[in-house]
N, C-alpha and C positions, 0 to 999 in steps of 0.2 A: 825838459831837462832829462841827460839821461840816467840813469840808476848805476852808482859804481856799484863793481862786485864786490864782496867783502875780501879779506885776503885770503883767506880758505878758498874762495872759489862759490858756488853757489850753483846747484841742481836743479835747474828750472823743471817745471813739467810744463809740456806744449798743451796749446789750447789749440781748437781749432782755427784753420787755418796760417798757423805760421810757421813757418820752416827756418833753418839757422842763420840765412841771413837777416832775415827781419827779427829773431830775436836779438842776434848779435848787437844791433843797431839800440837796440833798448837800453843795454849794460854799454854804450860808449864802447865798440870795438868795430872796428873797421873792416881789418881784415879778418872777416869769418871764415874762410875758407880751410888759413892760415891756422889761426891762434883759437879757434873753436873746435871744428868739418874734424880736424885732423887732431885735436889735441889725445893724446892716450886715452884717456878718461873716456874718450866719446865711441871708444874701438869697437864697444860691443854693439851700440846704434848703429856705426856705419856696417857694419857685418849685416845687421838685419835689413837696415833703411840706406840700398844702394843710392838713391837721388837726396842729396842734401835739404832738397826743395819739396820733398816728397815722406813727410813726419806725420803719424800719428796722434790724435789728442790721448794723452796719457804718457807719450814719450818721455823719459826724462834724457836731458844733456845738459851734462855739464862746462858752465859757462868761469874759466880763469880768469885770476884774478889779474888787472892792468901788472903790464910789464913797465916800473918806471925807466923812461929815458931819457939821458942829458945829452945835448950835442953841445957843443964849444961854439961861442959866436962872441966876437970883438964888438965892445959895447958902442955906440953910434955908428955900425957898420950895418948893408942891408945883408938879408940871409934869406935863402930860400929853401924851403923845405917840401917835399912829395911826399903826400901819405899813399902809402900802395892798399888798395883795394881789389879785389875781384872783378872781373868785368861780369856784368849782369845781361843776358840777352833775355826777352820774353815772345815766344812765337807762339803763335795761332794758326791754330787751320780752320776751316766751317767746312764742316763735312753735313751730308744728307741721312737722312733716316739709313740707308743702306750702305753707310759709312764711304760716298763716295764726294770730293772735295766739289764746294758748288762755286759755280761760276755766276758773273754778273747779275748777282741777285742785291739787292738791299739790306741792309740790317745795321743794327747797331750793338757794338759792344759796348758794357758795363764794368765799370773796376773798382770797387770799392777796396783804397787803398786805406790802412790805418797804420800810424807810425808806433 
């Protein structure tokens, strides 16, 4: 389940390895890019920490409180609704000891994902 923020809003400090979007996802918010990445509060991190995905343990950012929203929908009618998100891409390279990209070798990558 995920943890609302209180209405104040709420200063996380990062542990290692998480960046805004995985904390976002903690406090139920979707769009981190959006309603976190960019919120005022977070102006003086983004200044320092140009890559969103790229936080310090000890960072603090602060995480706003849900914005409630009502849409209109006519009761036993269907409704569709889109939650906008960020697109997320994750790339790899495997480079050699001498930082050069290796070809047709073996291996295997590990990702210890934690929600």
């Amino acid at each position: 389940m995920r943890q609302k923020p209180p209405p104040e809003g709420v200063n996380h400090i990062v542990r290692d390895g998480e960046w805004v979007g995985s904390i976002a996802v903690q406090y139920g918010i979707a769009d981190w890019e959006k309603d976190v990445w960019k919120h005022p509060r977070n102006a003086s991190l983004r200044k320092k920490r140009k890559d969103p995905q790229v936080l310090a343990e000890g960072d603090p950012l602060y995480i706003p409180p849900w914005q409630e929203k009502e849409e209109p929908g006519a009761t036993g009618r269907r409704h569709r609704f889109k939650l906008k998100t960020p697109n997320e891409h994750f790339r790899v390279r495997i480079l050699d000891e001498d930082g050069e990209p290796v070809s047709d070798a073996t291996y295997t990558l590990e990702i210890d994902c934690q929600p």
